[in-house]
C-alpha positions as CSV (number, residue, x, y, z in Angstrom):
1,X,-0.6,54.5,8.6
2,X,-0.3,56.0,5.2
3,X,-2.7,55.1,2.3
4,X,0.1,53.6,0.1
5,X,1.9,51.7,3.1
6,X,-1.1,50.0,3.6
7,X,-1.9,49.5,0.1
8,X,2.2,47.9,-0.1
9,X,1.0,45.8,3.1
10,X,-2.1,44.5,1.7
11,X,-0.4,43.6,-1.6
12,X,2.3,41.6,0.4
13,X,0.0,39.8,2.7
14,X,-2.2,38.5,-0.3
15,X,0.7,37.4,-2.8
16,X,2.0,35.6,0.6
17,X,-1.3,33.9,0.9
18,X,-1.6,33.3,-2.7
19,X,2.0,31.8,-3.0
20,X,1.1,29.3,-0.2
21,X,-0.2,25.9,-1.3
22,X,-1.8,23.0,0.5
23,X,0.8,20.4,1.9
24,X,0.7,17.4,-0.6
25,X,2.3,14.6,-1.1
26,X,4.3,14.7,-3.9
27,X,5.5,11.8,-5.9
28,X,9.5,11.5,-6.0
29,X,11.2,8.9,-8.1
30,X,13.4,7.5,-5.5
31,X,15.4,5.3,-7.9
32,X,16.0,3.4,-4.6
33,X,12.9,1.9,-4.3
34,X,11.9,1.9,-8.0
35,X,11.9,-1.4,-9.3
36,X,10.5,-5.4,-8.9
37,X,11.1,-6.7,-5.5
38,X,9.7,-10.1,-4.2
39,X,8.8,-10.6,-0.6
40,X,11.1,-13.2,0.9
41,X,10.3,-13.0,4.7
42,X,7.9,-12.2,6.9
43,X,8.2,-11.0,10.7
44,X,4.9,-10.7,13.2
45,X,5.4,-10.4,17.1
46,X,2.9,-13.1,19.0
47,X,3.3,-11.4,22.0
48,X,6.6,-13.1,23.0
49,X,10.3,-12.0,23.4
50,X,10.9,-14.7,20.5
51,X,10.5,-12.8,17.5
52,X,12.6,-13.8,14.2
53,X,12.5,-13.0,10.5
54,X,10.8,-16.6,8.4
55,X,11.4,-17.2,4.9
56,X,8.6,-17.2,2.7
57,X,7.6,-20.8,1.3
58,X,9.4,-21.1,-1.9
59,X,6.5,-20.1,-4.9
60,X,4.6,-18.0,-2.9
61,X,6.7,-14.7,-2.7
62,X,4.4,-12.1,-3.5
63,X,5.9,-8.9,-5.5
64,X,5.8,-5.0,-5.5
65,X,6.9,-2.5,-8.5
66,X,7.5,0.8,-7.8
67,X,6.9,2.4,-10.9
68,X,8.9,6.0,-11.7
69,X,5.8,7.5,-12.9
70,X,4.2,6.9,-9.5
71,X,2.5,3.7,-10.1
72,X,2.6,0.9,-7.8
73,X,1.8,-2.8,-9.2
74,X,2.3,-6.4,-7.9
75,X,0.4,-8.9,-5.6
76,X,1.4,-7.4,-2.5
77,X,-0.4,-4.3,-2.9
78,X,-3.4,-5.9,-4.3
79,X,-6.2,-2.7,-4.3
80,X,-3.9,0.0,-4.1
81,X,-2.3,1.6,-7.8
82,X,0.0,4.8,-6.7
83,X,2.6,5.3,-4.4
84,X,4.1,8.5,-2.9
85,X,7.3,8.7,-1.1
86,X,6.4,11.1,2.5
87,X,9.9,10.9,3.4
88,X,13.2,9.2,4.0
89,X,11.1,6.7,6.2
90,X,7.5,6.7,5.3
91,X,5.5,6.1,1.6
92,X,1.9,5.7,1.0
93,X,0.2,3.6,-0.8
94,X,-2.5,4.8,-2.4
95,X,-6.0,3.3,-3.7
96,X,-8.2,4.5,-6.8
97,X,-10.6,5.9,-4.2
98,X,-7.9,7.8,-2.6
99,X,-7.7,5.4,0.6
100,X,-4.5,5.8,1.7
101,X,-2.1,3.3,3.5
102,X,1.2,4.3,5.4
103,X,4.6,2.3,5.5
104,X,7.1,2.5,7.3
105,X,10.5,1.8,5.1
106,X,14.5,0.9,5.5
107,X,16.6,0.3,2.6
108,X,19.5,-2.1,4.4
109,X,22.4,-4.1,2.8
110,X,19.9,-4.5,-0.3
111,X,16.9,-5.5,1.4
112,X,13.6,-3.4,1.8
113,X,11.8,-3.9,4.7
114,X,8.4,-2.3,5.4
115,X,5.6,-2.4,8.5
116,X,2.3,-0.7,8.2
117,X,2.4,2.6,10.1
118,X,-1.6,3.3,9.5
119,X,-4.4,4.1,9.3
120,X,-3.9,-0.3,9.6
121,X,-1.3,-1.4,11.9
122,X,-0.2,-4.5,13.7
123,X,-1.1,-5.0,17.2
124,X,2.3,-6.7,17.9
125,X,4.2,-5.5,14.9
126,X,5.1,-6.6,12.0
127,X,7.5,-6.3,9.1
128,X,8.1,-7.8,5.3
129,X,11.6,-7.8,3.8
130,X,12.1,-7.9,0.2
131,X,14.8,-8.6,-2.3
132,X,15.3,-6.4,-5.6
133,X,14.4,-8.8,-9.0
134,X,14.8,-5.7,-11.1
Protein backbone atom coordinates (compact mmCIF):
# COMPACT_ATOMS: atom_id res chain seq x y z
CA UNK A 1 0.00 0.00 0.00
CA UNK A 2 1.11 3.42 -0.92
CA UNK A 3 2.34 5.98 1.74
CA UNK A 4 -0.41 8.49 0.93
CA UNK A 5 -3.31 5.72 0.67
CA UNK A 6 -2.58 4.81 3.96
CA UNK A 7 -2.11 8.19 5.16
CA UNK A 8 -5.99 8.86 3.34
CA UNK A 9 -7.02 5.62 5.38
CA UNK A 10 -5.74 6.54 8.56
CA UNK A 11 -7.28 10.03 8.30
CA UNK A 12 -10.70 8.37 7.51
CA UNK A 13 -10.69 5.76 10.15
CA UNK A 14 -9.89 8.47 12.94
CA UNK A 15 -12.45 11.34 11.84
CA UNK A 16 -14.96 8.12 11.73
CA UNK A 17 -13.97 7.44 15.29
CA UNK A 18 -13.87 10.87 16.28
CA UNK A 19 -17.39 11.68 14.75
CA UNK A 20 -18.93 8.75 16.79
CA UNK A 21 -20.37 9.72 20.15
CA UNK A 22 -21.61 7.66 23.15
CA UNK A 23 -25.36 6.63 22.85
CA UNK A 24 -27.29 9.03 25.24
CA UNK A 25 -30.35 9.68 26.06
CA UNK A 26 -31.45 12.73 24.78
CA UNK A 27 -34.20 14.85 26.11
CA UNK A 28 -37.13 15.48 23.44
CA UNK A 29 -39.95 17.81 24.17
CA UNK A 30 -42.72 15.48 23.30
CA UNK A 31 -45.45 18.06 23.56
CA UNK A 32 -47.55 14.89 24.08
CA UNK A 33 -46.55 14.23 27.34
CA UNK A 34 -45.62 17.73 28.37
CA UNK A 35 -47.90 19.04 30.85
CA UNK A 36 -49.88 18.40 34.48
CA UNK A 37 -51.56 15.08 34.58
CA UNK A 38 -53.26 13.62 37.82
CA UNK A 39 -53.29 9.97 38.45
CA UNK A 40 -56.85 8.73 38.36
CA UNK A 41 -56.47 4.83 38.44
CA UNK A 42 -54.44 2.40 39.40
CA UNK A 43 -54.08 -1.39 38.07
CA UNK A 44 -51.83 -4.28 40.01
CA UNK A 45 -52.33 -8.07 39.01
CA UNK A 46 -52.75 -10.23 42.49
CA UNK A 47 -52.02 -13.20 40.77
CA UNK A 48 -55.65 -13.80 39.44
CA UNK A 49 -57.32 -13.63 35.89
CA UNK A 50 -59.50 -10.73 37.63
CA UNK A 51 -57.61 -7.84 36.93
CA UNK A 52 -59.38 -4.22 36.40
CA UNK A 53 -58.41 -0.57 36.31
CA UNK A 54 -59.81 1.23 40.18
CA UNK A 55 -60.31 4.78 40.47
CA UNK A 56 -58.20 6.62 42.77
CA UNK A 57 -60.10 7.89 46.05
CA UNK A 58 -61.23 11.20 45.25
CA UNK A 59 -58.32 13.86 46.99
CA UNK A 60 -55.67 11.60 46.77
CA UNK A 61 -54.66 11.68 42.96
CA UNK A 62 -51.15 12.26 42.88
CA UNK A 63 -49.62 14.47 39.87
CA UNK A 64 -46.72 14.45 37.30
CA UNK A 65 -45.38 17.62 35.03
CA UNK A 66 -43.47 16.96 32.30
CA UNK A 67 -41.59 19.95 32.01
CA UNK A 68 -40.28 21.03 28.17
CA UNK A 69 -36.93 21.85 29.46
CA UNK A 70 -36.56 18.27 30.72
CA UNK A 71 -37.80 18.63 34.22
CA UNK A 72 -40.04 16.35 35.81
CA UNK A 73 -42.07 17.63 39.05
CA UNK A 74 -45.20 16.36 40.98
CA UNK A 75 -45.93 13.81 43.90
CA UNK A 76 -45.78 10.89 41.83
CA UNK A 77 -42.21 11.11 41.03
CA UNK A 78 -41.25 12.09 44.46
CA UNK A 79 -37.06 11.74 44.36
CA UNK A 80 -36.64 11.84 40.84
CA UNK A 81 -36.20 15.72 38.92
CA UNK A 82 -35.51 14.96 34.96
CA UNK A 83 -37.13 13.04 32.48
CA UNK A 84 -35.89 11.67 29.10
CA UNK A 85 -38.05 10.36 26.46
CA UNK A 86 -36.03 6.67 25.11
CA UNK A 87 -38.59 6.21 22.57
CA UNK A 88 -42.18 6.08 21.32
CA UNK A 89 -42.77 3.62 24.31
CA UNK A 90 -40.20 3.99 26.98
CA UNK A 91 -39.03 7.42 29.24
CA UNK A 92 -36.79 7.57 32.20
CA UNK A 93 -37.02 9.09 35.06
CA UNK A 94 -34.25 10.32 36.33
CA UNK A 95 -32.82 11.14 40.03
CA UNK A 96 -30.16 14.00 41.12
CA UNK A 97 -27.80 11.10 41.66
CA UNK A 98 -28.38 9.84 38.21
CA UNK A 99 -30.50 6.69 39.42
CA UNK A 100 -32.48 6.08 36.68
CA UNK A 101 -36.06 4.53 36.54
CA UNK A 102 -37.73 3.13 33.22
CA UNK A 103 -41.50 3.40 32.12
CA UNK A 104 -43.15 2.00 29.99
CA UNK A 105 -45.81 4.58 28.21
CA UNK A 106 -49.22 4.65 25.92
CA UNK A 107 -50.81 7.82 25.00
CA UNK A 108 -54.64 6.37 24.40
CA UNK A 109 -57.99 8.35 23.85
CA UNK A 110 -56.38 11.12 26.20
CA UNK A 111 -55.20 8.99 28.92
CA UNK A 112 -51.44 8.19 29.77
CA UNK A 113 -50.82 5.06 31.15
CA UNK A 114 -47.38 3.96 32.49
CA UNK A 115 -45.86 0.56 34.34
CA UNK A 116 -42.40 0.46 35.53
CA UNK A 117 -40.21 -1.45 33.05
CA UNK A 118 -36.94 -1.36 35.54
CA UNK A 119 -34.42 -1.54 36.99
CA UNK A 120 -37.98 -1.76 39.67
CA UNK A 121 -40.79 -3.74 38.27
CA UNK A 122 -43.94 -5.41 39.47
CA UNK A 123 -43.92 -8.97 40.06
CA UNK A 124 -47.55 -9.26 38.71
CA UNK A 125 -47.69 -6.03 36.78
CA UNK A 126 -48.88 -3.01 37.20
CA UNK A 127 -50.06 0.19 35.57
CA UNK A 128 -51.22 4.04 36.44
CA UNK A 129 -53.45 5.98 34.07
CA UNK A 130 -53.57 9.60 34.12
CA UNK A 131 -55.76 12.44 32.93
CA UNK A 132 -54.19 15.74 31.41
CA UNK A 133 -55.04 18.95 34.04
CA UNK A 134 -52.87 21.18 31.82
Amino acid sequence: MKPLTKILLLTFLVGAIASCKKNEKVIVNDSTLVGKWKLTETWASSGTLDTKWTKVAKGSEETITFNRDGKLEGSFVSGYKKYAIVDTTLVSFIKTDNTIQNYRYKLIDGYLTMSPAGPIMCIEGCGYKFTRTE
